[in-house]
C-alpha positions in Angstrom: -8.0 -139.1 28.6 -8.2 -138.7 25.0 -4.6 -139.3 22.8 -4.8 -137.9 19.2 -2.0 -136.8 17.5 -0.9 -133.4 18.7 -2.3 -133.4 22.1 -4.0 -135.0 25.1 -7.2 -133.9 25.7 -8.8 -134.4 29.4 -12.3 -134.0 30.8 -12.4 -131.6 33.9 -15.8 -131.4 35.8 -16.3 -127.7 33.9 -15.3 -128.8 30.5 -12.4 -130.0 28.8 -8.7 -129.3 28.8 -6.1 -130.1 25.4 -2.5 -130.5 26.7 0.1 -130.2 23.3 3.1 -132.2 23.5 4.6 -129.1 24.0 3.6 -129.0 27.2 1.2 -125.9 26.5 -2.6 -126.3 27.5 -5.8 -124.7 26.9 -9.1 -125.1 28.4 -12.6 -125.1 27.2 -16.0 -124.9 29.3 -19.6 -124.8 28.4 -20.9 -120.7 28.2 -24.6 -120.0 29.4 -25.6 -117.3 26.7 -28.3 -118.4 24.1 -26.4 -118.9 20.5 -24.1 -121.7 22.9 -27.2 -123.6 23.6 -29.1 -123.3 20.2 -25.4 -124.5 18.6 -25.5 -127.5 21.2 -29.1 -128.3 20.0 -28.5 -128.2 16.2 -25.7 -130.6 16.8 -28.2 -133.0 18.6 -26.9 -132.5 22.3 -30.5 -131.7 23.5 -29.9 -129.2 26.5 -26.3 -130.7 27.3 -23.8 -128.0 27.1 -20.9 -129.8 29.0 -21.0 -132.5 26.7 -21.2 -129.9 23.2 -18.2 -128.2 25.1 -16.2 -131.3 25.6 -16.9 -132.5 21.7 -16.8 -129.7 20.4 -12.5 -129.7 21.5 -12.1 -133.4 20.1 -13.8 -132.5 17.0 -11.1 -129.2 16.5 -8.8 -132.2 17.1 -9.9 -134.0 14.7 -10.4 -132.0 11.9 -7.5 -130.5 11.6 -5.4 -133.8 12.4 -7.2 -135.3 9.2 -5.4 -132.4 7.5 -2.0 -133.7 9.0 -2.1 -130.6 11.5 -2.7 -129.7 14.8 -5.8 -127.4 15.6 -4.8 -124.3 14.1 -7.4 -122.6 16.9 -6.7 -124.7 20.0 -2.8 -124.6 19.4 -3.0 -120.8 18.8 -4.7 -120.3 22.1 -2.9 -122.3 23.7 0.2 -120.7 23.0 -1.1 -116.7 23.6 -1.5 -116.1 19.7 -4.4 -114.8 17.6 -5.4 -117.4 15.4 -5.8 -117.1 11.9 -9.9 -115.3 11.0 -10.1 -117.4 7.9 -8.7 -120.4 9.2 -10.3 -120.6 12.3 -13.6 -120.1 10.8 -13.3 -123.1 8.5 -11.9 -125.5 11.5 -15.2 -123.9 13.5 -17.3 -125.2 10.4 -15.5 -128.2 10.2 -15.7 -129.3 13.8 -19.7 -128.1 13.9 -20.3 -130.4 11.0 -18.4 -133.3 12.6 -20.2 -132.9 15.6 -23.9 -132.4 14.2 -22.6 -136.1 11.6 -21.9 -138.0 14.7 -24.6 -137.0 16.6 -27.9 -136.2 14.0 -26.2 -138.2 10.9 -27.1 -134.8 8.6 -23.9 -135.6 6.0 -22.0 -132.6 5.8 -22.2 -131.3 2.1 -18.1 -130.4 2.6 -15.9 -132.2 -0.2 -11.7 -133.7 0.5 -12.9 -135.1 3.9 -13.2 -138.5 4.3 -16.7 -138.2 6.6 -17.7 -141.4 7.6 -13.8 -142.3 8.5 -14.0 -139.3 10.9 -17.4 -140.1 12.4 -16.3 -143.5 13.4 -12.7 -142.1 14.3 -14.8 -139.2 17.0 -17.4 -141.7 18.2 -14.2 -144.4 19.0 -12.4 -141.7 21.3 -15.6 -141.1 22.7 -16.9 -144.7 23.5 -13.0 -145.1 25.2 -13.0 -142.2 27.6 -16.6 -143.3 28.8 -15.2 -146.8 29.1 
């Protein structure tokens, strides 16, 4: 289990699950269609969907927690709402380009976040929960 600031966020065999402090959840697994895998190579997974899937919910976390927020996306979901186009496409961006840092080191080109603070701060969650 994963504890950042807004939620909990569990592996499941399938994928991943965020559980708000709420109380409200939303789940995320791997889909078999081609852009999914090509997005899961650019990011440096290889052919490892279930672990792009998994990351790819921590980084939403992330992002949007160095912003002082929850995930504008996951927390919409999770609570039956529509999330914001505009905003959901830049936490998409954000989370890609935190996941393509930590796993290719390509520097995003994106200015006001603090990269290499978030890098270490995704690859510390990540070395705990496979502890």
């Amino acid at each position: 289990m994963i504890r950042t600031a807004f939620a909990r966020l569990h592996w499941t065999p399938d994928g991943a699950l965020s559980v708000f402090d709420d109380g409200t959840r939303w789940g995320a697994q791997p889909h078999d269609v081609p852009h999914y895998h090509a997005l899961a190579h650019r990011c440096g997974y290889e052919g490892d969907t279930l672990a792009y899937a998994r990351e790819h919910e921590l980084a939403h976390h992330l992002v949007a927690e160095a912003f002082g927020k929850p995930s504008v996306v996951l927390w919409s979901l999770a609570h039956g709402e529509e999330p914001d186009a505009c905003e959901t496409a830049g936490e998409e961006a954000l989370a890609l380009a935190l996941q393509r840092y930590a796993r290719t080191n390509e520097v995003p080109m994106i200015d006001r976040v603090n990269w290499p603070s978030l890098r270490q701060l995704f690859r510390t969650h990540l070395e705990n929960v496979h502890a």
